[in-house]
mmCIF file of the N, C-alpha and C atoms, coordinates in Angstrom:
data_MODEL
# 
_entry.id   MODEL 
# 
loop_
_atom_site.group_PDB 
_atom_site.id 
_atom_site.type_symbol 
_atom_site.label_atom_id 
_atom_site.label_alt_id 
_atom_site.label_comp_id 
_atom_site.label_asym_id 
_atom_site.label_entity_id 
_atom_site.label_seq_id 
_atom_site.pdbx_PDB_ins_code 
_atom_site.Cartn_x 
_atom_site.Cartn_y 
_atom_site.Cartn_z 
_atom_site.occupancy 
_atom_site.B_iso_or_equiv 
_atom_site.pdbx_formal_charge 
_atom_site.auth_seq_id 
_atom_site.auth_comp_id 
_atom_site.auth_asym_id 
_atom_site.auth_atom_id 
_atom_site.pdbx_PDB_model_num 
ATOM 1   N N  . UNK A 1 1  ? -1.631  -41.146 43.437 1.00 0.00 ? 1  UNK A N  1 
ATOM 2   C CA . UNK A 1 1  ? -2.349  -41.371 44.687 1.00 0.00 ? 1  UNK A CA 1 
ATOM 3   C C  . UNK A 1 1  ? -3.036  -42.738 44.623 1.00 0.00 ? 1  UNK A C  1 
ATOM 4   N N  . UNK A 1 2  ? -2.920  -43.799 45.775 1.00 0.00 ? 2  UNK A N  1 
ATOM 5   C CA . UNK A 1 2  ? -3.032  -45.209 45.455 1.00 0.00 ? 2  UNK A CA 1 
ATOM 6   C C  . UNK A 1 2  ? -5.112  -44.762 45.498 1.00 0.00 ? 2  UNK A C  1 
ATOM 7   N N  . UNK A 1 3  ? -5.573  -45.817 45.531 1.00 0.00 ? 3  UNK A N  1 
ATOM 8   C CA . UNK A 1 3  ? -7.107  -45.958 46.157 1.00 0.00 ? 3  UNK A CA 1 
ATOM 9   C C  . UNK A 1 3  ? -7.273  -45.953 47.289 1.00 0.00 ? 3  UNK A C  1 
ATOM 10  N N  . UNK A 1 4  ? -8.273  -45.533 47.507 1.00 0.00 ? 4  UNK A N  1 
ATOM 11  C CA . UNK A 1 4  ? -8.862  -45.551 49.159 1.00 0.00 ? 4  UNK A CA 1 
ATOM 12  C C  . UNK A 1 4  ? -9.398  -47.148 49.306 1.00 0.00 ? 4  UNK A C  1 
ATOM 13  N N  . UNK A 1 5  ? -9.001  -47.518 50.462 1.00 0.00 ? 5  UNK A N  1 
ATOM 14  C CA . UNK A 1 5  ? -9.478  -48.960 50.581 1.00 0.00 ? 5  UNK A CA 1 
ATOM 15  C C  . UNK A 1 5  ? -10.554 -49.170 51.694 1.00 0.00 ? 5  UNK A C  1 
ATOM 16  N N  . UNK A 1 6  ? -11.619 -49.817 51.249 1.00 0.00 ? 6  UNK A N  1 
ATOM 17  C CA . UNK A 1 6  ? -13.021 -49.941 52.168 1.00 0.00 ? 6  UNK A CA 1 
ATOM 18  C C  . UNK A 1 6  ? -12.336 -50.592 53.457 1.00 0.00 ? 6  UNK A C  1 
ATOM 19  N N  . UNK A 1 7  ? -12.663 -50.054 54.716 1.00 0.00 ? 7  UNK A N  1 
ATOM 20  C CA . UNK A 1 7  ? -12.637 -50.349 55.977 1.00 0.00 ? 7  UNK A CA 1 
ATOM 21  C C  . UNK A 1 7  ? -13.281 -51.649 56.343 1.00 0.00 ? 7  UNK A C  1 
ATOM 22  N N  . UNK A 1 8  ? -12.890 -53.100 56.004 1.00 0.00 ? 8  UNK A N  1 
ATOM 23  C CA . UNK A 1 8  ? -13.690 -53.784 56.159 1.00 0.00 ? 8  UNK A CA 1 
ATOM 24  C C  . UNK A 1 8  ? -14.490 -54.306 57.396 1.00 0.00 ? 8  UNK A C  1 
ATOM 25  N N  . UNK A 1 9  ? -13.663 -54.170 58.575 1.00 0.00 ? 9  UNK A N  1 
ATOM 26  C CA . UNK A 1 9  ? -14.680 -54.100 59.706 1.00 0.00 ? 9  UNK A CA 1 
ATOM 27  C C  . UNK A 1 9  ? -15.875 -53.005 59.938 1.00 0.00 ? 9  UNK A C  1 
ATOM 28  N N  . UNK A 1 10 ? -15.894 -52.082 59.066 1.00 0.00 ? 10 UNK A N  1 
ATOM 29  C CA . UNK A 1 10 ? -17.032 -51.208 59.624 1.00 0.00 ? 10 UNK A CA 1 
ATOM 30  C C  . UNK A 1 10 ? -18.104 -51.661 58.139 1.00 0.00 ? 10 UNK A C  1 
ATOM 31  N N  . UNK A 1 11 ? -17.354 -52.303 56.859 1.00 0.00 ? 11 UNK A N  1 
ATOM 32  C CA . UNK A 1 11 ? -18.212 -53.042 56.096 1.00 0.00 ? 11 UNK A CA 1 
ATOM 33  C C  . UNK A 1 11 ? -19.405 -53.347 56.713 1.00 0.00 ? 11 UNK A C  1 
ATOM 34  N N  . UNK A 1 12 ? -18.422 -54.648 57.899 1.00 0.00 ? 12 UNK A N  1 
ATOM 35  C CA . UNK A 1 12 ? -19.466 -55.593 57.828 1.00 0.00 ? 12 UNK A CA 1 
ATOM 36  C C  . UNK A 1 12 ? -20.619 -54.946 59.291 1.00 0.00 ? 12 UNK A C  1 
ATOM 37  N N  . UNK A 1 13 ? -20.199 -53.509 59.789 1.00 0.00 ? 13 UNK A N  1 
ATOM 38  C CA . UNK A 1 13 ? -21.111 -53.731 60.441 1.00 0.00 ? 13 UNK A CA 1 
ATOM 39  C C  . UNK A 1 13 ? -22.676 -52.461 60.294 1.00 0.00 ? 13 UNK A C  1 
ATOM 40  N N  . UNK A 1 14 ? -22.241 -51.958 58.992 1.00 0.00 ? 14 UNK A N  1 
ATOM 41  C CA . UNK A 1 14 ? -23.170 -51.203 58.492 1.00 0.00 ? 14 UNK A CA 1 
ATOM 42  C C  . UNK A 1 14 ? -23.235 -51.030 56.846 1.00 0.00 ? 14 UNK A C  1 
ATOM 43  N N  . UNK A 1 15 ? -24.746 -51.338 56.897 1.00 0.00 ? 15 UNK A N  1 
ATOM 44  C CA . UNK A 1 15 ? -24.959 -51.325 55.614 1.00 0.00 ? 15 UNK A CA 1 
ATOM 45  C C  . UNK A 1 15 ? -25.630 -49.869 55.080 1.00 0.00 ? 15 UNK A C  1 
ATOM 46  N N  . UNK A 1 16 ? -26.227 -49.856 53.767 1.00 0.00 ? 16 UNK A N  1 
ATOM 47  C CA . UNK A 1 16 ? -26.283 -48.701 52.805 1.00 0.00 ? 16 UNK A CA 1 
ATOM 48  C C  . UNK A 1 16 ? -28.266 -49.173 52.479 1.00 0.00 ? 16 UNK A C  1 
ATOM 49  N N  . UNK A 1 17 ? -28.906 -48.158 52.992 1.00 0.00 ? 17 UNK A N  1 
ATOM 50  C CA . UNK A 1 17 ? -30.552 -48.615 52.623 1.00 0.00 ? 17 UNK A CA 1 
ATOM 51  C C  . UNK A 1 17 ? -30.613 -48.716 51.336 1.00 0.00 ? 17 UNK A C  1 
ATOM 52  N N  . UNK A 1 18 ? -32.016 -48.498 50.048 1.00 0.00 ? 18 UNK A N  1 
ATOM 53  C CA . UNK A 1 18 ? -32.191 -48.352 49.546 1.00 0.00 ? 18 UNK A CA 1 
ATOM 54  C C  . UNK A 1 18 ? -32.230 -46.820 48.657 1.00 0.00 ? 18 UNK A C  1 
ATOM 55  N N  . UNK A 1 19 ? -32.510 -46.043 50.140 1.00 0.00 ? 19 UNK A N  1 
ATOM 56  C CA . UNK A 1 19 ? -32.669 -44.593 49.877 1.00 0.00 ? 19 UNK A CA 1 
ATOM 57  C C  . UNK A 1 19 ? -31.142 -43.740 50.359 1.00 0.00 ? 19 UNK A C  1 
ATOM 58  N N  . UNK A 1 20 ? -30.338 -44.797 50.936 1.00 0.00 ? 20 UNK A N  1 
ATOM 59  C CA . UNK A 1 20 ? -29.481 -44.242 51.055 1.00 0.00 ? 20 UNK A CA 1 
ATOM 60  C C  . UNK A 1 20 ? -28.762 -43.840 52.238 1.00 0.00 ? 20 UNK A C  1 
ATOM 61  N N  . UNK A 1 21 ? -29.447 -44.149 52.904 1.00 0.00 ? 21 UNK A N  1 
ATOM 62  C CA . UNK A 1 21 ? -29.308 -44.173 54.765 1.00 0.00 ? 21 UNK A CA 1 
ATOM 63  C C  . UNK A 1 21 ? -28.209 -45.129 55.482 1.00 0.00 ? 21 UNK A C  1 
ATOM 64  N N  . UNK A 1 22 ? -27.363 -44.640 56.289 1.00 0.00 ? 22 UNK A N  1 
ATOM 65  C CA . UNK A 1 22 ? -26.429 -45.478 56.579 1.00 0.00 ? 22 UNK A CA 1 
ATOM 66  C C  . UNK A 1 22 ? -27.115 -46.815 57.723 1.00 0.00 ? 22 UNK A C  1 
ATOM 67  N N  . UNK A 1 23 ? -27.053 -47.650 57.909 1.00 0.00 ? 23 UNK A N  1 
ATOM 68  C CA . UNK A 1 23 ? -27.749 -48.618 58.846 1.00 0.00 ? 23 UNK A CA 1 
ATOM 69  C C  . UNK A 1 23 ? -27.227 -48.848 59.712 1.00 0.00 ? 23 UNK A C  1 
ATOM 70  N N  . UNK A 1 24 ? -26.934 -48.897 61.149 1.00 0.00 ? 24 UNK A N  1 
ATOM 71  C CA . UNK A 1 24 ? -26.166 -49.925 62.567 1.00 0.00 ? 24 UNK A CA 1 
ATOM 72  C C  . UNK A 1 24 ? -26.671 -50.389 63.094 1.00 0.00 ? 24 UNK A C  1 
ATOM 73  N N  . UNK A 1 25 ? -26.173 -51.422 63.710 1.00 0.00 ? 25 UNK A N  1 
ATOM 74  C CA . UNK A 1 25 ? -26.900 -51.904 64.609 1.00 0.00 ? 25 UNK A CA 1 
ATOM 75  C C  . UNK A 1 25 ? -26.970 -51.159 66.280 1.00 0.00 ? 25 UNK A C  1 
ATOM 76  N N  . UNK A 1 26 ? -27.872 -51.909 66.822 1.00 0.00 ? 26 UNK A N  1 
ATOM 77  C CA . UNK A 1 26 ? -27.510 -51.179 68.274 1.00 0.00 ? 26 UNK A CA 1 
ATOM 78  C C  . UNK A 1 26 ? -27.194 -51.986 68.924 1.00 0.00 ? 26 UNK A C  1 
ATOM 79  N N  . UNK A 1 27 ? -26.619 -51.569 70.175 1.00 0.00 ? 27 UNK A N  1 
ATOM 80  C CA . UNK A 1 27 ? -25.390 -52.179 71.330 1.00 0.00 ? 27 UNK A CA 1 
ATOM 81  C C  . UNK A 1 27 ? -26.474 -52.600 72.523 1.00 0.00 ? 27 UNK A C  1 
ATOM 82  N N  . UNK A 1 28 ? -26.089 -53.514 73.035 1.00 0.00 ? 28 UNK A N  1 
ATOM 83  C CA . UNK A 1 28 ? -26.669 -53.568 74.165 1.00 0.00 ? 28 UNK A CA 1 
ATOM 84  C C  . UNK A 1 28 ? -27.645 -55.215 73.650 1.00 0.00 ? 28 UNK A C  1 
ATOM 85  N N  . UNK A 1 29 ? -27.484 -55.526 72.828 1.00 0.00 ? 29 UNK A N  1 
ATOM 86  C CA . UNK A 1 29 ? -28.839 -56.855 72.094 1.00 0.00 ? 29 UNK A CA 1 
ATOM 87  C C  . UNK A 1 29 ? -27.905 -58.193 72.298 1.00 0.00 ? 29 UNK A C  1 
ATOM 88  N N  . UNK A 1 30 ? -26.968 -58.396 72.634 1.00 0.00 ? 30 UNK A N  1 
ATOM 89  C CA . UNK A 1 30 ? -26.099 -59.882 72.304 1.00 0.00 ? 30 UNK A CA 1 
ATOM 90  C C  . UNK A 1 30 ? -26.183 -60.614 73.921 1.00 0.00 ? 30 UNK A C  1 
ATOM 91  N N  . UNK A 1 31 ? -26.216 -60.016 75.205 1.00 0.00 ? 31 UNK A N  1 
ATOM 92  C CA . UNK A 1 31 ? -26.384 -60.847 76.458 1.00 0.00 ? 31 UNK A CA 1 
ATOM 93  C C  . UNK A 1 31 ? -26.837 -60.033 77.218 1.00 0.00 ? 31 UNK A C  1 
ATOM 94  N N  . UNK A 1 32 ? -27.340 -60.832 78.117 1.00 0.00 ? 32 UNK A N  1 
ATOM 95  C CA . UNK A 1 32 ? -27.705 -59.979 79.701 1.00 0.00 ? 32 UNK A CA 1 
ATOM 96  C C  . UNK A 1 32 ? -29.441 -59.899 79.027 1.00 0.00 ? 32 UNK A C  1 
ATOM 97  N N  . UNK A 1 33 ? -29.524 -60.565 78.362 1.00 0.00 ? 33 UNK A N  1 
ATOM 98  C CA . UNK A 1 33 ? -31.074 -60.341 78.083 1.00 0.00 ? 33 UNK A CA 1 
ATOM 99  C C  . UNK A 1 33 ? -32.217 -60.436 79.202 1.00 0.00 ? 33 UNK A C  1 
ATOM 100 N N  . UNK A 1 34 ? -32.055 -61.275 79.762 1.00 0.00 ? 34 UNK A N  1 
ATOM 101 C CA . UNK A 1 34 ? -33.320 -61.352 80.998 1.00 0.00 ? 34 UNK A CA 1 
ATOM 102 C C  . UNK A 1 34 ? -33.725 -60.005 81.794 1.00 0.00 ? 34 UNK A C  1 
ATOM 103 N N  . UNK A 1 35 ? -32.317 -59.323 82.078 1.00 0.00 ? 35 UNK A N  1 
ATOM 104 C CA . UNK A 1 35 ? -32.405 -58.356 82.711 1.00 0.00 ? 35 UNK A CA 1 
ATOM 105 C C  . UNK A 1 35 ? -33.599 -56.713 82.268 1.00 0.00 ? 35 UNK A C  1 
ATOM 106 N N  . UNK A 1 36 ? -33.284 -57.482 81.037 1.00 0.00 ? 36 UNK A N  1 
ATOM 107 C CA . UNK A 1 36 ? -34.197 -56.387 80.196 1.00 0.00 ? 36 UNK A CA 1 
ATOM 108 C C  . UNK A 1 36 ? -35.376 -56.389 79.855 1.00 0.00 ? 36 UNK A C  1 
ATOM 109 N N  . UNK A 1 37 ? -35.993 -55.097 79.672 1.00 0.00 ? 37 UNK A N  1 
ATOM 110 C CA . UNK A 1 37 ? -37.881 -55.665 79.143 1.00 0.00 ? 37 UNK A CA 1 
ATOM 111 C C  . UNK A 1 37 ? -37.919 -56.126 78.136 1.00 0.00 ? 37 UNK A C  1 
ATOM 112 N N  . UNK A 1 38 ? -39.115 -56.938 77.781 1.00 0.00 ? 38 UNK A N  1 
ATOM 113 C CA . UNK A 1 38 ? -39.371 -57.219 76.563 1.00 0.00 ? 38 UNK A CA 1 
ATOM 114 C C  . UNK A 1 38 ? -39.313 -55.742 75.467 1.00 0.00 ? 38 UNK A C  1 
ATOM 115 N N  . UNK A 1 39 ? -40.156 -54.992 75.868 1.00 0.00 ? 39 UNK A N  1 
ATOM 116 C CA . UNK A 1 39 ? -39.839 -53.655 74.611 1.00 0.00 ? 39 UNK A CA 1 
ATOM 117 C C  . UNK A 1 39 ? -38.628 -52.889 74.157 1.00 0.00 ? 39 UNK A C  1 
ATOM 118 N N  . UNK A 1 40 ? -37.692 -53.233 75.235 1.00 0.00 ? 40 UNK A N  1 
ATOM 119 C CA . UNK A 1 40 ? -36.001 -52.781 75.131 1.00 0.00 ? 40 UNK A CA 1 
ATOM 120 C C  . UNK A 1 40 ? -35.549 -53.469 74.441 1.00 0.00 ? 40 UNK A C  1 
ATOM 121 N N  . UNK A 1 41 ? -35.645 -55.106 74.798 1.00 0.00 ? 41 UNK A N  1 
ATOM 122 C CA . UNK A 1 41 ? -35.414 -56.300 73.716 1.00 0.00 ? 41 UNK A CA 1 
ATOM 123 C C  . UNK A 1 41 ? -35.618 -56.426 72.500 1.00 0.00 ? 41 UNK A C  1 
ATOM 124 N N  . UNK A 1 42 ? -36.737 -55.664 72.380 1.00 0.00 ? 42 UNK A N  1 
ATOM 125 C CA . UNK A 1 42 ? -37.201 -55.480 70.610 1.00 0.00 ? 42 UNK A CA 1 
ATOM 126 C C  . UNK A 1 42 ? -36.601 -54.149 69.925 1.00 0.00 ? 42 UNK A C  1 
ATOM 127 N N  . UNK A 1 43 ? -36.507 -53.193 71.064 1.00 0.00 ? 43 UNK A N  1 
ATOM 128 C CA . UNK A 1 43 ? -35.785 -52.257 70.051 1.00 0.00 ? 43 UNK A CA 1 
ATOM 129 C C  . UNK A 1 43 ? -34.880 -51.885 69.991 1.00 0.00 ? 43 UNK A C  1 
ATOM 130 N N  . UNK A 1 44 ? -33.570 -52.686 70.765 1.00 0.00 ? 44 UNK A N  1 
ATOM 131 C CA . UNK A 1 44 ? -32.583 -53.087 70.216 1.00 0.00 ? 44 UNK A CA 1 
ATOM 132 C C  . UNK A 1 44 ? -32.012 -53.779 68.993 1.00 0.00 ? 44 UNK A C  1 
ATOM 133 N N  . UNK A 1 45 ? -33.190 -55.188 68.900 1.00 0.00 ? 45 UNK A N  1 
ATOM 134 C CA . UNK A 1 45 ? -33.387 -55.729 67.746 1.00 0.00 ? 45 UNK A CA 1 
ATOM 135 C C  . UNK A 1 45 ? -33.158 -55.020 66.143 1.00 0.00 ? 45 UNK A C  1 
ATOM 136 N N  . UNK A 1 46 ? -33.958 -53.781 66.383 1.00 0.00 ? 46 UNK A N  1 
ATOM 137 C CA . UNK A 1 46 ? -33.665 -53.240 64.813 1.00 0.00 ? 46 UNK A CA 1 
ATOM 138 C C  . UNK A 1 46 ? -32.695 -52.331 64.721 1.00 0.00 ? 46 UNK A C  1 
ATOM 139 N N  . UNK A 1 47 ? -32.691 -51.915 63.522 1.00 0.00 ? 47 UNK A N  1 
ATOM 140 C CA . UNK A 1 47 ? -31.430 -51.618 62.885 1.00 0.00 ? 47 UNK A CA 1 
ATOM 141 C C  . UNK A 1 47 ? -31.503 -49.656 63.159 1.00 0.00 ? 47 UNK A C  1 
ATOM 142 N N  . UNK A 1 48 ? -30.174 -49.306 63.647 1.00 0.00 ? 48 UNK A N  1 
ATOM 143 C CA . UNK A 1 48 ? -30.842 -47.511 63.533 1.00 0.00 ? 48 UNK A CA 1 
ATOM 144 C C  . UNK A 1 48 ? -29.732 -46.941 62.811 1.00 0.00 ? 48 UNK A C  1 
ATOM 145 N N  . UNK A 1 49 ? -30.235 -45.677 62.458 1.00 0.00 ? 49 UNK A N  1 
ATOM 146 C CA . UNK A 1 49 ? -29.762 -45.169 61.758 1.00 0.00 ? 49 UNK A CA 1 
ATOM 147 C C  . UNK A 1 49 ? -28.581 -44.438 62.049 1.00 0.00 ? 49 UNK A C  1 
ATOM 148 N N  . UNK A 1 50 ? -27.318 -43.830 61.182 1.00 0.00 ? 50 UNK A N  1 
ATOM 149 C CA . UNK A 1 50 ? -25.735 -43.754 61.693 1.00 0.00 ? 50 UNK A CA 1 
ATOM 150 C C  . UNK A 1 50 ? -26.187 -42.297 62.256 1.00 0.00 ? 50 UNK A C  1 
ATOM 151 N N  . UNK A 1 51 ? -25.888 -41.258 62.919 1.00 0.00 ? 51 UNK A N  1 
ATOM 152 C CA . UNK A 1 51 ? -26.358 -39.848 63.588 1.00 0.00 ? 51 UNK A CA 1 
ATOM 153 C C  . UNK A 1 51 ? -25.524 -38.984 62.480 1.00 0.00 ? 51 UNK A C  1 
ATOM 154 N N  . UNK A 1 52 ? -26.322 -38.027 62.507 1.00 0.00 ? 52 UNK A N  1 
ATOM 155 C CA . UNK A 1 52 ? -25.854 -36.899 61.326 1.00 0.00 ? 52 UNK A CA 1 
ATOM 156 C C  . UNK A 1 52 ? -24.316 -36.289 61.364 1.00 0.00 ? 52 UNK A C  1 
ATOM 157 N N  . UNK A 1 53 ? -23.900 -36.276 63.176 1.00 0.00 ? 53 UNK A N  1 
ATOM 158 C CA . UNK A 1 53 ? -22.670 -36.422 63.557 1.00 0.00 ? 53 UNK A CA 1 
ATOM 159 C C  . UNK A 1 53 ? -21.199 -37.541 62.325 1.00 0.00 ? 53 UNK A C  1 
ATOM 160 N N  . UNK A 1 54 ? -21.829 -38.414 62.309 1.00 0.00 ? 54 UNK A N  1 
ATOM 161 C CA . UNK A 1 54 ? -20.927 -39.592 61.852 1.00 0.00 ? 54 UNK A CA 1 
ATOM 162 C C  . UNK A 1 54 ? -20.790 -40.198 60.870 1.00 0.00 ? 54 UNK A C  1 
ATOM 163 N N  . UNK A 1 55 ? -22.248 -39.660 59.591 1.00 0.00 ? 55 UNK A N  1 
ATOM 164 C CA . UNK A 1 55 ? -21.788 -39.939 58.876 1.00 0.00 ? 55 UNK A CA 1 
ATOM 165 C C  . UNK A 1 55 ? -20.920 -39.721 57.614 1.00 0.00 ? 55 UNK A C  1 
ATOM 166 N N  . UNK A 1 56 ? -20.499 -38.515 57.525 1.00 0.00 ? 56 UNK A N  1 
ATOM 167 C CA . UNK A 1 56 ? -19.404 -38.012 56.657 1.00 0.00 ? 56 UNK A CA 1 
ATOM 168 C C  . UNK A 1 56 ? -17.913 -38.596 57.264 1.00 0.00 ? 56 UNK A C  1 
ATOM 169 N N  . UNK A 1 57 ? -17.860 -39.495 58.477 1.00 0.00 ? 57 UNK A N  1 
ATOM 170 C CA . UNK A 1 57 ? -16.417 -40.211 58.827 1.00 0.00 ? 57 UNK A CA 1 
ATOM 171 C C  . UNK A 1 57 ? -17.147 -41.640 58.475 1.00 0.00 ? 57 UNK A C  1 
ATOM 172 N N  . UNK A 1 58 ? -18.252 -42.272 58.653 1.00 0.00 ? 58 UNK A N  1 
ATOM 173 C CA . UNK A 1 58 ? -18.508 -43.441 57.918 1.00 0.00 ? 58 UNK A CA 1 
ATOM 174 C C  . UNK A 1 58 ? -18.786 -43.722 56.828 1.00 0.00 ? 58 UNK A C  1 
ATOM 175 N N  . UNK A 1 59 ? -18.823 -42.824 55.676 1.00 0.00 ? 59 UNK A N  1 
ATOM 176 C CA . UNK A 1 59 ? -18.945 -43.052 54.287 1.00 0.00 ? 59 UNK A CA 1 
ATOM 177 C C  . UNK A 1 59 ? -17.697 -43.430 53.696 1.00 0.00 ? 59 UNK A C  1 
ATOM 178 N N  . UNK A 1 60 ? -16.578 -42.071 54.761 1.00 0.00 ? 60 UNK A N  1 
ATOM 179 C CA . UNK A 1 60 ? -15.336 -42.903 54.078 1.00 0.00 ? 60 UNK A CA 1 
ATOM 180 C C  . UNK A 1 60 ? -14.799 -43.588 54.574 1.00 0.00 ? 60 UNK A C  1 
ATOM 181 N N  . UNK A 1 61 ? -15.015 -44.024 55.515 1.00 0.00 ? 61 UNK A N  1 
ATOM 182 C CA . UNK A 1 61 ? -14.780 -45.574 55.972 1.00 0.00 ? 61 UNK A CA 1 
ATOM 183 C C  . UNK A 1 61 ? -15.241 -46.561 55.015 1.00 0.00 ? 61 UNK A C  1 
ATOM 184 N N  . UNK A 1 62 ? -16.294 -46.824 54.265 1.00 0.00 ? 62 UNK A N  1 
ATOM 185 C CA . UNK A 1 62 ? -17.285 -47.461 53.570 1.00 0.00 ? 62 UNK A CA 1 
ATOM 186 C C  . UNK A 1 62 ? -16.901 -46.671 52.237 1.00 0.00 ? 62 UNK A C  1 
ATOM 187 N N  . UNK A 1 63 ? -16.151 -46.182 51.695 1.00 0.00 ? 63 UNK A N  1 
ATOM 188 C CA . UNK A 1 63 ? -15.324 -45.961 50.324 1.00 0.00 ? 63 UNK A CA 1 
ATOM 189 C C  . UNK A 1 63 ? -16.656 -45.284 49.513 1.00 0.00 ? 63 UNK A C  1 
ATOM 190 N N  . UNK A 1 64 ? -17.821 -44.527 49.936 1.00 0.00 ? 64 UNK A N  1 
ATOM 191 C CA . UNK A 1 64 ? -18.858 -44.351 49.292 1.00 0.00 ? 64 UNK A CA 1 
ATOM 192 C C  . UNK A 1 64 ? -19.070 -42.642 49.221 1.00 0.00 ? 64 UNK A C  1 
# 
């Protein structure tokens, strides 16, 4: 049986915390900014976490 090979587009778009938590970003932060409030603007900005749904199909995506 060959190796499982890391999914590199979903590599690069989620990372692995310290404690172990899968990381994404959120959608909606790259244009159309004006339209939006400042507090939508910011919490788009950070990073959330993958939903309990998804992450047993993104780990093995991410070979982990």
């Amino acid at each position: 049986m060959p190796k499982m090979k890391t999914h590199k587009g979903a590599a690069k778009r989620i990372k692995k915390s310290a404690t172990g938590k899968l990381l994404r970003g959120r959608a909606f932060a790259s244009h159309y900014l004006e339209g939006k409030s400042p507090q939508r603007r910011r919490r788009v900005q950070r990073e959330a976490e993958v939903s309990k749904a998804d992450t047993k199909r993104v780990k093995r995506l991410l070979g982990s």
